[in-house]
N, C-alpha and C positions, 0 to 999 in steps of 0.2 A: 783496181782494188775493189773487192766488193762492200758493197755494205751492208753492214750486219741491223737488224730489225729488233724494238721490244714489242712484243706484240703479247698483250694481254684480250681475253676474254670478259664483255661487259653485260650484262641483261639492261635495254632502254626500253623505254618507254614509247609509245604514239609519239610521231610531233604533227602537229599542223605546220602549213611552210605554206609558202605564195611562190608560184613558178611558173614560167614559162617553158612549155615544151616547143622539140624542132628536130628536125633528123638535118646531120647537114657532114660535112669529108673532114673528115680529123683535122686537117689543114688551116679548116675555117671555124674552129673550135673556140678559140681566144676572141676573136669580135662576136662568133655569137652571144660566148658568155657575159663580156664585157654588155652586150647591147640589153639581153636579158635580165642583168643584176640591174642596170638601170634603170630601164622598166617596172621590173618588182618594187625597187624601192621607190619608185615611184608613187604608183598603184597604193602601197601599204599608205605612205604618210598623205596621198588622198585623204586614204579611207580613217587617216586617227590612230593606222598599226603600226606598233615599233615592232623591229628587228629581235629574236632574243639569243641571236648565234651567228656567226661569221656566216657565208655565203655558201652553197655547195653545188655540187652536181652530182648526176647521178649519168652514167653511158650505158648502153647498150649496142653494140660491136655487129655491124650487120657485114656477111659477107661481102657483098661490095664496095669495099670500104668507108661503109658512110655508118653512123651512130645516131640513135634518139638519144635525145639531150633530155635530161629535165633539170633547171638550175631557177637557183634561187632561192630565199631566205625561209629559216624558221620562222614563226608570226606569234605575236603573244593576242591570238584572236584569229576568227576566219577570215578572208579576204573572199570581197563576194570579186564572180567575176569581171573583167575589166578588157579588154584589148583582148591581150593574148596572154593574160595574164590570170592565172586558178588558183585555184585551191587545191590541195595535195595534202599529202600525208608521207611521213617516211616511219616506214615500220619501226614497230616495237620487235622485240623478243633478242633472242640472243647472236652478238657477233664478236670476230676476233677484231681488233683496231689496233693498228698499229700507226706513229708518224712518219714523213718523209721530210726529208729537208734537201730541200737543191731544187734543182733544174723540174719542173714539169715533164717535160719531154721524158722523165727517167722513174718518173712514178710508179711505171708499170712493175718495177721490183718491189714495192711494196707490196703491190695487190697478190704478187706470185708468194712472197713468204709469208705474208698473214693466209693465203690457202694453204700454202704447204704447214705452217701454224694448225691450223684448222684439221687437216687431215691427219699429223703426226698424234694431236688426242682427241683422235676419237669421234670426230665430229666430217660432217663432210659441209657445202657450200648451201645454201637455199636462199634463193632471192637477187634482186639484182643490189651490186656495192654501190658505196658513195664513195665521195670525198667533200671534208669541209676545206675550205683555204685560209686557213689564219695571216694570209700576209696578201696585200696586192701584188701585182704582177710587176712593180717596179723595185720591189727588194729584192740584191742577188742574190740567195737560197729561201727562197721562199718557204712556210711549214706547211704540209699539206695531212691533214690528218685522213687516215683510210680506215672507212668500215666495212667490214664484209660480212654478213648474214651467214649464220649458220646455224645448223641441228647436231645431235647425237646419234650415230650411225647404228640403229637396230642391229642386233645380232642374227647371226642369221637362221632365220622361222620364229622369230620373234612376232608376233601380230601388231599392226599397225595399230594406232592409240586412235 
C-alpha cells in the first residue's frame, strides 16, 4: 500500500544549531546519531544553551555507500566550539516539507514525493534536505518531519537574478 504525502511549501528562516559532523555506512547511522545528539546536548547545556526544536539530521549519499552526517539540535544562541561539536546553520529560504510516520528505514518515500511536490509546481530541488525527528527511536511509528530546499525554475532564456 502506498503512502500518500501532504506536502506543503514553507519560506524559514536561518537557524543556528550545534552539530556534529561524520561521514560513516547507512548501517551505522542510528549509533552515530544517537552518540552525536548526546554530545550536542551536552556541549549546549555546558555552555547555558537550550535546545529550541527536536533533534535533526541532514545526509549526503556518497557513491560508496557511506553519507556525511550533520546532526544535531537548533540552539537559542551560538555554541562556541567543543569536541566535535560546531556551530552550523540550516538554511533559510524556500522548501516543500512534508511528514513521515513509520519506520525510518522507509523515509526515503518522503523525500521522493516532497521532490516530485517540488517539480509538479514549478520549482526544482537546491540544496542538501533535512529531517527533524519528533519522536525517539523507541516509539513504534515514529514522526519524522522532511525538508527539502527548493527554487522556482526560470523559463527558458530567462536571465539569472
Amino acid at each position: 500500500m502506498a503512502v500518500t504525502y501532504s506536502i506543503q511549501f514553507a519560506d524559514l528562516q536561518p537557524q543556528d544549531v550545534a552539530v556534529v559532523h561524520g561521514r560513516v555506512r547507512s548501517g551505522a547511522l542510528p549509533e552515530f546519531l544517537g552518540g552525536a545528539f548526546g554530545e550536542v546536548a551536552r556541549v549546549m547545556a555546558e555552555q547555558g544553551l537550550l535546545p529550541i526544536g527536536p533533534p535533526f539530521g541532514r545526509y549526503r549519499f556518497d557513491d560508496d555507500g557511506s553519507c556525511q552526517v550533520e546532526a544535531g539540535f537548533p540552539c537559542a544562541g551560538i555554541v562556541t566550539d567543543a569536541g566535535r561539536v560546531r556551530h552550523g546553520r540550516l538554511p533559510g529560504g524556500r522548501v516543500a516539507h512534508t511528514l513521515h510516520v513509520g519506520d525510518y528505514a522507509a523515509v526515503g518515500a518522503a523525500y521522493q514525493a516532497a521532490v516530485d511536490f517540488i517539480v509538479a509546481n514549478g520549482h526544482e530541488p537546491a540544496g542538501v534536505a533535512w529531517e527533524r525527528y519528533l519522536d525517539g527511536p523507541d516509539v513504534a511509528s515514529p514522526r519524522t518531519e522532511v525538508f527539502v530546499p527548493c527554487r522556482p525554475v526560470r523559463p527558458r532564456g530567462e536571465p539569472q537574478a
